[in-house]
Backbone bond lengths (Angstrom), bond angles and torsions (degrees), N, CA, C in turn:
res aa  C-N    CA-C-N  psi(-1)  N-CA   C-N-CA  omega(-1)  CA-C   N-CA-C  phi
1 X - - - 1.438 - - 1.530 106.84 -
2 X 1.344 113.63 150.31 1.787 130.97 -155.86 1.371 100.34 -125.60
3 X 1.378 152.91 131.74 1.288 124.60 153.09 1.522 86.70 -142.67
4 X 1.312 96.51 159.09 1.697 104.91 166.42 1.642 97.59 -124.54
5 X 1.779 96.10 164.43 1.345 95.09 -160.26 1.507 113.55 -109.99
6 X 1.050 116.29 136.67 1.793 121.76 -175.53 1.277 108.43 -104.94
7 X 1.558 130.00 147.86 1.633 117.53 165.37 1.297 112.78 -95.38
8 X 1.432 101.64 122.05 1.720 103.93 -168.51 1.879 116.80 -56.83
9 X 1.343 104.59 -17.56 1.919 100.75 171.71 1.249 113.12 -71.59
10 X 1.531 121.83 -32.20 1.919 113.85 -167.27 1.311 90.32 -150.84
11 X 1.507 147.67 22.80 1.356 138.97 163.93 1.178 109.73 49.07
12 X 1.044 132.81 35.13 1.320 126.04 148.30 1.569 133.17 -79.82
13 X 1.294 85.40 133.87 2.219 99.70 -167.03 1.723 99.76 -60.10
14 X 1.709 99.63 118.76 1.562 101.25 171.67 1.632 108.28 -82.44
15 X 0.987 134.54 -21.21 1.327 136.33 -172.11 1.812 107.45 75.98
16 X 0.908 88.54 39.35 1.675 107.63 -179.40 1.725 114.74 -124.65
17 X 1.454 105.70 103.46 1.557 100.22 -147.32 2.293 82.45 -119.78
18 X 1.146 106.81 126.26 1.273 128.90 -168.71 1.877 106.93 -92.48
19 X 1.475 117.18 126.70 1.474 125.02 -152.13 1.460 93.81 -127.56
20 X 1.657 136.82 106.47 1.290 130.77 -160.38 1.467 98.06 -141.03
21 X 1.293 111.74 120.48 1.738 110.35 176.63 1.883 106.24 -133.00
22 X 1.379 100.34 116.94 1.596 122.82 -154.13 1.629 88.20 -109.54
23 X 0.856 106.69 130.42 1.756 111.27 -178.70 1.601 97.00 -121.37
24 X 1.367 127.18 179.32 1.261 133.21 165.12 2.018 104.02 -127.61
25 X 1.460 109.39 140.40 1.360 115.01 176.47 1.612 106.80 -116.11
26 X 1.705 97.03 -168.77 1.526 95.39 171.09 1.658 120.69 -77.64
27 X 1.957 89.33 -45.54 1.595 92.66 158.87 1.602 130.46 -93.48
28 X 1.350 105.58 41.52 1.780 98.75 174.78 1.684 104.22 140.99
29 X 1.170 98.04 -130.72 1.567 98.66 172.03 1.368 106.25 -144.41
30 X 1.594 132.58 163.22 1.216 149.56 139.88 1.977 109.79 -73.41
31 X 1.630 89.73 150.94 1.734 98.17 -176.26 1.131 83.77 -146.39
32 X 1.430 116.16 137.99 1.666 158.03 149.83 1.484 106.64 -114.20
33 X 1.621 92.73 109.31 2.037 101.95 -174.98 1.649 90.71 -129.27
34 X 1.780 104.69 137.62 1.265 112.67 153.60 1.219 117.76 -159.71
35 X 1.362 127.60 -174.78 1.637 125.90 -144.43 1.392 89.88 -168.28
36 X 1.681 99.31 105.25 1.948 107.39 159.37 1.571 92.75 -87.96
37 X 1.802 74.23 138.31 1.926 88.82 171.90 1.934 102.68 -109.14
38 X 0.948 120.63 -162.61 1.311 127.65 -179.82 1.140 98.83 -126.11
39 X 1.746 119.03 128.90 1.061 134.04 165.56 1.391 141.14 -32.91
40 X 1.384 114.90 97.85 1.797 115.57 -177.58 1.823 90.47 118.65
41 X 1.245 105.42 17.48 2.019 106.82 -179.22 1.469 94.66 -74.45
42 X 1.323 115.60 138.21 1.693 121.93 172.64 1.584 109.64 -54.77
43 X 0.838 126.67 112.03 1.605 116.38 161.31 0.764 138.02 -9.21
44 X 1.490 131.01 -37.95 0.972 152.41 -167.49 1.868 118.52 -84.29
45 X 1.023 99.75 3.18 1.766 127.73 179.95 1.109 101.21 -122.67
46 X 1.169 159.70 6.61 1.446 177.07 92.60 0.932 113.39 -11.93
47 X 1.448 118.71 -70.47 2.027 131.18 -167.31 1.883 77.18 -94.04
48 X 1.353 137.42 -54.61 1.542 115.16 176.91 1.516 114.87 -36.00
49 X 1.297 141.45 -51.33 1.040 136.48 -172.65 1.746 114.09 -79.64
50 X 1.203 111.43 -17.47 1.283 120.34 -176.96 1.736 106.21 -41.78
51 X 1.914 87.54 -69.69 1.032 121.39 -166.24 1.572 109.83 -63.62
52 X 1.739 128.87 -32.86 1.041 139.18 178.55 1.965 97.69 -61.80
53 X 0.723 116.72 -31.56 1.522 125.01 -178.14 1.100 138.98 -88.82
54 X 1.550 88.61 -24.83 1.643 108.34 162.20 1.714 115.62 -73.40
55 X 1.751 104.84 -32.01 1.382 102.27 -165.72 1.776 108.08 -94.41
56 X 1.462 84.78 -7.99 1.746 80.57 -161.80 1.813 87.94 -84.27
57 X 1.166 113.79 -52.81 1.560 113.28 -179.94 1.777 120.68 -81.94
58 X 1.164 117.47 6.38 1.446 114.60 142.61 1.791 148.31 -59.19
């Protein structure tokens, strides 16, 4: 799965394009999640998304 990212108040393109590979197992599934940012992105949108990914797929 591919997504690029929009801000849901004014749709504007973050250039933050989201990399998600969902498998199926016997007990459940495996997840491989990642997120290209655009070069010169504050850090701080980096470890933000970390954590957004940690909680949403925990």
């Amino acid at each position: 799965m591919v997504g690029k990212i929009y801000l849901a108040d004014n749709g504007i393109y973050t250039k933050l394009i989201g990399v998600h590979q969902l498998t199926d197992t016997k007990t459940g599934m495996k997840v491989k999640l990642g997120v290209f940012l655009p070069e010169g992105a504050p850090e701080e949108i980096a470890k933000g998304h970390k954590w957004h990914l940690m909680v949403e797929f925990n």
